[in-house]
N, C-alpha and C positions, 0 to 999 in steps of 0.2 A: 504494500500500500504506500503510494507516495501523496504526502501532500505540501502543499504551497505554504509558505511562510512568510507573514510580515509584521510589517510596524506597529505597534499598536497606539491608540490616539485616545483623546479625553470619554471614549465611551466605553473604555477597557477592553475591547475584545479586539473587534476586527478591524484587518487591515482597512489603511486610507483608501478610501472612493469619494471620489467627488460626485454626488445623486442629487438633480435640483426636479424639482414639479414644473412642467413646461408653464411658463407664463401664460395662455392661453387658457392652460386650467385651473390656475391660480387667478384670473380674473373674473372667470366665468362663475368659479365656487365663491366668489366672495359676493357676485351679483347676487346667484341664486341665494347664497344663505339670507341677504337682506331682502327679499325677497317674499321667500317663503316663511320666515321671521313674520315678515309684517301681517302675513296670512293666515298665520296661527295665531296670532294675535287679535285679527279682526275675528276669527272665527272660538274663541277660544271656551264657548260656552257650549258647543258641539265635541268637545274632545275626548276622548274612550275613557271609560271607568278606571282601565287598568286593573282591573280583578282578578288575581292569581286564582287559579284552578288545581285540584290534586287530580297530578296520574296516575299513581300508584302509591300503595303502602303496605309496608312490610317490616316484620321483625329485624334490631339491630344483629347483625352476624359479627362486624369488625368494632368493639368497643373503640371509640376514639383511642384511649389510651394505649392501646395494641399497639394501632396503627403507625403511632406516637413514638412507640419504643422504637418500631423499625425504620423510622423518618431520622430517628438521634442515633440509630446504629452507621445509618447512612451518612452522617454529618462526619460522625465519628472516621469511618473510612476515608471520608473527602479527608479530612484534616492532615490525615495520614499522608498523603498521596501529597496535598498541598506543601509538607515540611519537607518530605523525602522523594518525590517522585523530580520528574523532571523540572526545570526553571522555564523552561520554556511555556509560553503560557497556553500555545495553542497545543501542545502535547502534554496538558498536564492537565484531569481530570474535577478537579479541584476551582478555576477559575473559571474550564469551560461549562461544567454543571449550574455554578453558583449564576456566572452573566448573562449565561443564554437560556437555562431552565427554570433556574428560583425567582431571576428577574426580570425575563421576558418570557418564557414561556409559560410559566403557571399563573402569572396576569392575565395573559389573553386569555388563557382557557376556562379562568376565572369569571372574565366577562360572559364568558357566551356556557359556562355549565357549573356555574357554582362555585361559592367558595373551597379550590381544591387544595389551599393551603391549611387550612383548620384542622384533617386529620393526620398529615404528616409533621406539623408543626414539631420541633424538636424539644420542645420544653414538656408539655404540660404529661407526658407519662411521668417522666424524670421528675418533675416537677412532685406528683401525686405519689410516688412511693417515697420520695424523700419526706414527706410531708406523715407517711401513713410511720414511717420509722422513726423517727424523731415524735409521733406523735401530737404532733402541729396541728389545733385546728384553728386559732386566732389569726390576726391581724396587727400590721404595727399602723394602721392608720395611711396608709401610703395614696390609697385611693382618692383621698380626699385632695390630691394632687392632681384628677384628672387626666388629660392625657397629655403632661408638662414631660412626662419619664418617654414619653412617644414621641413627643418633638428634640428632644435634644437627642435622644435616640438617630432619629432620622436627619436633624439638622448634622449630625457628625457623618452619618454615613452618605449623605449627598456631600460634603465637604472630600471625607474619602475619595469616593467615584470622582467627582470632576477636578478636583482641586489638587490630593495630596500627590505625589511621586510617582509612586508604583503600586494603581489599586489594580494591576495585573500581574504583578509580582506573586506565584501560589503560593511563597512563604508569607509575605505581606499579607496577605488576604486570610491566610490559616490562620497566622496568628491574631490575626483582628479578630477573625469571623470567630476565633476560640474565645476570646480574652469580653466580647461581646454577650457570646452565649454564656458562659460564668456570670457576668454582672446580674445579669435577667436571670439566670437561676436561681440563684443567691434570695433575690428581692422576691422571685413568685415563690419560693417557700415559704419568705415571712409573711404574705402578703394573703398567698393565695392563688390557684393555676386560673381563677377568674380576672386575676386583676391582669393579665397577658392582653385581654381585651382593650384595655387601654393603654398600655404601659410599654408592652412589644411593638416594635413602628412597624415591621413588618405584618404582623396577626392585625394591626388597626387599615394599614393602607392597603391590604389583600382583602380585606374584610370588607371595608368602604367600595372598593373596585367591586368586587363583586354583586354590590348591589344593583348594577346595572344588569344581571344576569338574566335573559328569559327562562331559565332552568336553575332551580336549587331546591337543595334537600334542605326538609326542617323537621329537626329531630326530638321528638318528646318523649324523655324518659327510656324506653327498647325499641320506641318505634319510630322508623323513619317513612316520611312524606315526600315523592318526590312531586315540586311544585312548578309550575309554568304558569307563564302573565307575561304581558306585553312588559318588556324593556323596560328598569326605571318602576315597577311594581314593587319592590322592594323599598327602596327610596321613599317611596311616597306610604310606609305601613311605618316609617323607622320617624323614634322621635325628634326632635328638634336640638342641630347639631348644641353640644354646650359649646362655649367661648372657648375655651381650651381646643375641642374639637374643630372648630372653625380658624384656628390657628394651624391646627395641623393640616386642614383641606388646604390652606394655602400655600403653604410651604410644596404640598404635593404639583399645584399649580405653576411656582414659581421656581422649583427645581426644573422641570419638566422643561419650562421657558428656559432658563439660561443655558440648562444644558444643549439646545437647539441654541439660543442664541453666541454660545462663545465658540463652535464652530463656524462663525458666517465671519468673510472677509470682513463684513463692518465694525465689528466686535475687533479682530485683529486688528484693522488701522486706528480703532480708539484708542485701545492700549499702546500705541506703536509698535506693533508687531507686523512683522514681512511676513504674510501666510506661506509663500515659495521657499523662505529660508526662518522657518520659527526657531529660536531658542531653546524650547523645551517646556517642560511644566515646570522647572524651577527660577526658570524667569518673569514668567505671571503669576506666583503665589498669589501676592499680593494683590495683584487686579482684580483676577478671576475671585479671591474671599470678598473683596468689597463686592463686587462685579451683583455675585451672587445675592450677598445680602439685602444687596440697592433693590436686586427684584423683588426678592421676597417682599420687603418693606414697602414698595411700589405696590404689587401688588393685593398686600392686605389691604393697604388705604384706598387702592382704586374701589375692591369688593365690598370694602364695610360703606367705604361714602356712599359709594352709589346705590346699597340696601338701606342706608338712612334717607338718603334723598326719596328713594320709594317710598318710605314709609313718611318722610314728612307732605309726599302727593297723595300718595292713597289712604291718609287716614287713620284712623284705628280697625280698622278692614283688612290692612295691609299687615300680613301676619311677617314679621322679621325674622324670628328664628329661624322658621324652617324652609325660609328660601335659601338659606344657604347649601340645603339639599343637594339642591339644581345642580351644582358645580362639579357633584362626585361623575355624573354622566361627562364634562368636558375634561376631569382627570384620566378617564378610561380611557377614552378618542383618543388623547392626545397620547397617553402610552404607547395603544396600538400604533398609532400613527409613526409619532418615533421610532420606534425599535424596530420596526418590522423590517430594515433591509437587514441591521444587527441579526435579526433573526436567522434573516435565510442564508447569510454568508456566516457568520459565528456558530450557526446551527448547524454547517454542515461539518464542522471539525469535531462537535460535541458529538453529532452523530459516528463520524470517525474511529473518537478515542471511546465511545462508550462499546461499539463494536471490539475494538482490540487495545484496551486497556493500558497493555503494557507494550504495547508496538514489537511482538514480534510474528506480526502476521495471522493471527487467532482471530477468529470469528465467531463475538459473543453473543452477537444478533442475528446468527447466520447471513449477516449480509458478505455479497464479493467485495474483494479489492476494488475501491474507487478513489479517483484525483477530487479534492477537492477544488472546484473553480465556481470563477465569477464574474465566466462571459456573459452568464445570462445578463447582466448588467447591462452590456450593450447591446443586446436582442433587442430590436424594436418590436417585435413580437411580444414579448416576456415583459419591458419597462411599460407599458402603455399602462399592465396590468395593476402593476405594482402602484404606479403613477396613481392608479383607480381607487386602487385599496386605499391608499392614503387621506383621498381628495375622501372617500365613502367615510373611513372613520372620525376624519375632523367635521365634517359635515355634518354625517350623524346624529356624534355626540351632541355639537352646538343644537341641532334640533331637538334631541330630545332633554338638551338643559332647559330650552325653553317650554317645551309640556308641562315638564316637571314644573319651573318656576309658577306658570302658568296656575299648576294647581296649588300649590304652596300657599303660594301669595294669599290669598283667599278672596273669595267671591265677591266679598262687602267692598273690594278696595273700590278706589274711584278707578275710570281708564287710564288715566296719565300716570299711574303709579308704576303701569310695568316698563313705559319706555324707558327711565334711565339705566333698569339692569336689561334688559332686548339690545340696546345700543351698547352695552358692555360686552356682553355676548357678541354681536356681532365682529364688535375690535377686537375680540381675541380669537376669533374664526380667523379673520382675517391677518393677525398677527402668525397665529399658528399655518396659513397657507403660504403667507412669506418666507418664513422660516424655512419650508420646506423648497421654494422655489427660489431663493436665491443662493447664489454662490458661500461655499464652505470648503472649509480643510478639511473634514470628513464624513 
C-alpha cells in the first residue's frame, strides 16, 4: 500500500488545497437565502408542527455504560499508538481517528442519526465504577457552574487546533487528549457522570449538534425509542439555552468562523503574512489568539444585541431565551460545511491506516491495496458536487435557523421583531459562503 504524504496546515490533518465555491454560486446562494428568508417570514404562521413521531421501541440490549467501557478501551489504545506509534501524523492512528472521526465524522453522523457520541463517550462507564468503588454518591457543588467547565474546556481546545504548534503532532495530541480526559475524570466523580452534560465540551457540543437530527433515540429507563420529526424537532422540545449555554453556542459559532477565516489571503495580508511564503504557526501566535478572540467577542455582541433589539420591537411577545435555539441549526451547517473536503481527503488515510494499522500490508477491513489521492479535486465532474454539498448545508442550516427562530420567538411578538435576527442570519449565510469562495492557504 502506498500513500501520498504532506504538509499539514491550521486544520491539522490534510494536506494544503486551495478549494474556493465558484462565485456564481456564492452569489446566487446569498440571493436565494435573502430570499427565501423573507418568504418564510411572510408566511410564517403556515409552518409544520414539527412533531417527532416513534418508529420503533425496544428493550435496552447495550447498557450505555458497556458501550462506554469499550469507547475508553478504545481511547486507551489511541493513546498508545499516539506516544509510540509513528510521528508521522498521517501514519499514525491516533490523530487520524481523533480529526477525521471524533471530529468530523461522528458530527455529521450526529446530524443526520442521533447523538452517536453519548454511548461511546469515554468517561461516564469509568466515571460510574469509580464512583460505585469509592462509594460516591454526592456532589461538590460544581454544577452550579453551568457550562463555564465546557467553555474553557473548548475555548482551550479550539486555541489547540488553530493556534498552538503541533495539534498534529500524535504525541502532542496523546498527551493533551490524556492529560484532558484525567481533568474530566477526576471532576465527574466528584461531581457526578450527569454533570459531563454540561461540563465535557465535547458531550455538550455533540449533544447540541445533534439536535438538528431527523433521527434519535430516546431512552427511558431499558427502553429505547427510536424517534423521527422534521429537522430542528428537537430544538424546539429542548429548554431555553441558560447564559452560560449561550456563551458556549457562540464560541461554537465563532470558532467555526475564524477557523475559515484565518485560512483566507485577507486574514494573511492583515496580519502581514505572505500566504506563498508563511512563517509558520509560531509567527502568528499572537495574531491568530487575539484574531480569534476579536470573533468570538464580535460575535457574542453581534447575537445578544440583535436578540435585545428583537425583543425591544417585539415586545413582551418576543420570547428571548429560546431564540437562541435557532443558532444550534447554523452550528451544524457550518461544520458540515467546513470539514467536509477534511473529510474526504483526511478520510481516506484514516481509512488506510484503520485497514492496516501497523503498515505492513494486512488487511483489517478486508479492503485491497489503494493510493491515496486527491485528483478528484480537480474532477469537474466530482467539484461541482462537492461545491453543492457545501452551498446545501450553509443554506440549509441558515433556513432552518430561521423556522426555528420563527417558532421560538413567539407568536404574540409584533412583525418587526424578527427582522433584526432574519438580517443577522442572513450576514452570516453570506459570510459563511464567502468564506468558502474566496481565496485561502488551505
Amino acid at each position: 500500500m502506498a500513500l501520498t504524504s504532506g504538509t499539514a496546515f491550521a486544520c491539522a490533518l490534510p494536506p494544503s488545497v486551495i478549494l474556493t465555491l465558484p462565485t456564481g454560486h456564492y452569489i446566487t446562494g446569498a440571493a436565494l437565502t435573502v430570499g427565501l428568508t423573507a418568504v418564510l417570514g411572510a408566511l410564517s404562521h403556515r409552518l409544520p408542527s414539527l412533531t417527532p413521531v416513534t418508529l420503533l421501541e425496544r428493550r435496552v440490549l447495550v447498557p450505555g455504560a458497556v458501550s462506554s467501557y469499550i469507547g475508553f478501551l478504545g481511547f486507551l489504545g489511541l493513546i498508545l499508538i499516539g506516544l509510540f506509534g509513528s510521528r508521522d501524523p498521517m501514519h499514525n492512528l491516533m490523530t487520524l481517528v481523533f480529526w477525521t472521526g471524533v471530529w468530523i465524522a461522528i458530527p455529521l453522523g450526529s446530524m443526520l442519526m442521533g447523538n452517536l457520541w453519548r454511548p461511546i463517550n469515554p468517561w461516564t462507564g469509568p466515571v460510574r465504577i469509580a464512583r460505585t468503588l469509592i462509594g460516591r454518591t454526592g456532589s461538590i457543588g460544581l454544577s452550579r457552574c453551568g457550562h463555564l467547565p465546557a467553555i474553557l474546556g473548548y475555548a482551550g481546545f479550539v486555541w489547540f487546533q488553530m493556534v498552538s504548534l503541533s495539534p498534529d503532532d500524535p504525541a502532542v495530541l496523546a498527551l493533551t487528549a490524556l492529560a484532558y480526559w484525567g481533568v474530566i475524570f477526576v471532576l465527574a466523580v466528584l461531581e457526578g457522570e450527569d454533570w459531563l452534560e454540561q461540563g465535557e465540551f465535547l458531550t455538550v457540543l455533540l449533544g447540541m449538534i445533534a439536535k438538528v437530527s431527523p433521527l434519535w433515540l430516546r431512552i427511558d429507563g431499558n427502553r429505547a425509542r427510536l424517534m423521527a420529526g422534521w429537522p430542528g424537532a428537537q430544538v424546539l422540545a429542548s429548554p431555553p439555552l441558560t447564559p452560560s449555554a449561550t456563551i458556549f453556542v457562540t464560541l461554537a459559532l465563532a470558532a467555526l468562523t475564524f477557523d475559515g477565516l484565518a485560512e483566507t489571503f485577507w486574514w494573511q495580508a492583515l496580519i502581514g503574512e505572505n500566504p506563498l511564503e508563511p512563517t509558520g504557526r509560531s509567527g502568528v501566535m499572537v495574531q491568530n489568539t487575539i484574531g480569534l478572540l476579536a470573533v468570538w467577542v464580535l460575535t457574542l455582541t453581534l447575537i445578544l444585541g440583535v436578540i435585545a433589539l428583537g425583543r425591544r420591537l417585539g415586545g413582551a411577545g418576543f420570547a428571548t431565551g429560546p431564540v437562541m435555539l435557532s443558532f444550534l441549526a447554523i452550528a451544524a451547517g457550518y461544520h458540515a460545511a467546513h470539514y467536509l473536503v477534511m473529510l474526504l481527503t483526511a478520510g481516506q488515510y484514516t481509512l488506510a491506516a484503520l485497514n492496516d494499522p501497523f503498515f505492513v500490508g494486512e488487511a483489517w477491513l478486508g479492503l485491497p491495496p489503494f493510493y491515496v489521492s486527491f485528483g478528484f479535486l480537480t474532477d469537474p465532474s466530482v467539484m461541482p458536487l462537492i461545491y453543492a454539498a457545501q452551498f446545501v448545508a450553509i443554506l440549509g442550516a441558515h433556513l432552518l435557523a430561521v423556522v426555528l427562530a420563527l417558532k421560538l420567538a413567539g407568536q404574540g411578538a409584533r412583525p418587526l421583531a424578527h427582522l433584526p435576527l432574519t438580517a443577522l442570519m442572513v450576514a452570516y449565510t453570506v459570510l459563511g459562503l464567502w468564506l468558502l469562495s474566496t481565496a485561502r492557504t488551505g
